[in-house]
N, C-alpha and C positions, 0 to 999 in steps of 0.2 A: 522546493516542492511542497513538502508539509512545512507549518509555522505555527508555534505554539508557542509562546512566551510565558508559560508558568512551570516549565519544567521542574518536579519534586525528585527527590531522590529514588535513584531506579529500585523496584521494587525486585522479589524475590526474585532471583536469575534460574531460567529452566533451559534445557538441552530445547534444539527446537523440531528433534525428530531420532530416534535409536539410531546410529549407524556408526560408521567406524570411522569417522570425521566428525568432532566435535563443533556445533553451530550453536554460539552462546546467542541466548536473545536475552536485550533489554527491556523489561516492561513497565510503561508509564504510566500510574493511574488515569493519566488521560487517556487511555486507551493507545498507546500511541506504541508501537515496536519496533528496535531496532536490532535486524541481524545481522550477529558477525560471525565472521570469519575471518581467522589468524587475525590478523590489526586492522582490520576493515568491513565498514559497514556494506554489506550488497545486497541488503533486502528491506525495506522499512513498509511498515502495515498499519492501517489506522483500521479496527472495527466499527460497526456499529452504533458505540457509543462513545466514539469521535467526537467533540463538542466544536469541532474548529471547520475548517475551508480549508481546500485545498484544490489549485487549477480553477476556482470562483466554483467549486460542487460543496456539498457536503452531502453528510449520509440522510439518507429518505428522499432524497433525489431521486424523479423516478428516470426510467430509461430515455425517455421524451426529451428531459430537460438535460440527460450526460449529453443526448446528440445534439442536444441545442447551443451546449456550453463548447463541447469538446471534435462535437464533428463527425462522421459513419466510422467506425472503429473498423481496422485493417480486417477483424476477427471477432468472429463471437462462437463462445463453443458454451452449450451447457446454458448455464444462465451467467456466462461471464463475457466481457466488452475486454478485448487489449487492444491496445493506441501503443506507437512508437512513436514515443518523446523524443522530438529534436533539438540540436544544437548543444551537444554535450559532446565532453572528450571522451566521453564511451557510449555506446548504446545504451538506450534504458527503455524499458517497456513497462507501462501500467497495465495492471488488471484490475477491473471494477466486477464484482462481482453482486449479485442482485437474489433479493429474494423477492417473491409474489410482485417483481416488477421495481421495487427499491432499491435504492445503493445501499448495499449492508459489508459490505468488505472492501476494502484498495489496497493492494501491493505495487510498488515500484521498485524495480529492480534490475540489474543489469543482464541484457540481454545476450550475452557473449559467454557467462558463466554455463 
């Protein structure tokens, strides 16, 4: 999904929300996150200052060019776009989220959790 071949050492590790289940997230000066849970990734986020592609988008895409790359998204709530990623041994759902019309945020994540 995301591909980023300069990966540096993960930077300072933070909880990824209070609650009484600890969600350790990895974060990459590329902007790049990966959340876990017990020995497993279920959530991986690129912001804003993503430098890479991902799905042929990247961030400042506007909405025009996700439907152009990606297709009418099952859902749109707020100023966010979800798409259900097929052909995987679980469900995965992205959300693209947008600001003033740009891609400013992507999560992909399994949608069964």
């Amino acid at each position: 999904f995301f591909y980023y071949s300069g990966y540096h050492p993960v930077l300072p590790l933070f909880p990824s929300r209070p609650s009484s289940v600890l969600h350790v997230v990895f974060y990459y000066d590329s902007h790049f996150y990966l959340f876990w849970f017990e020995n497993r990734v279920w959530q991986v986020r690129v912001d804003n200052r993503y430098p890479g592609e991902f799905l042929k988008l990247k961030m400042g895409n506007s909405e025009a060019e996700v439907i152009a790359g990606l297709g009418v998204p099952f859902k749109r709530e707020g100023n966010s776009f979800f798409y259900n990623l097929q052909d995987h041994a679980y469900p995965l759902r992205l959300r693209l989220s947008f600001n003033n019309g740009f891609l400013a945020d992507a999560y992909c994540y399994r949608s069964d959790f």
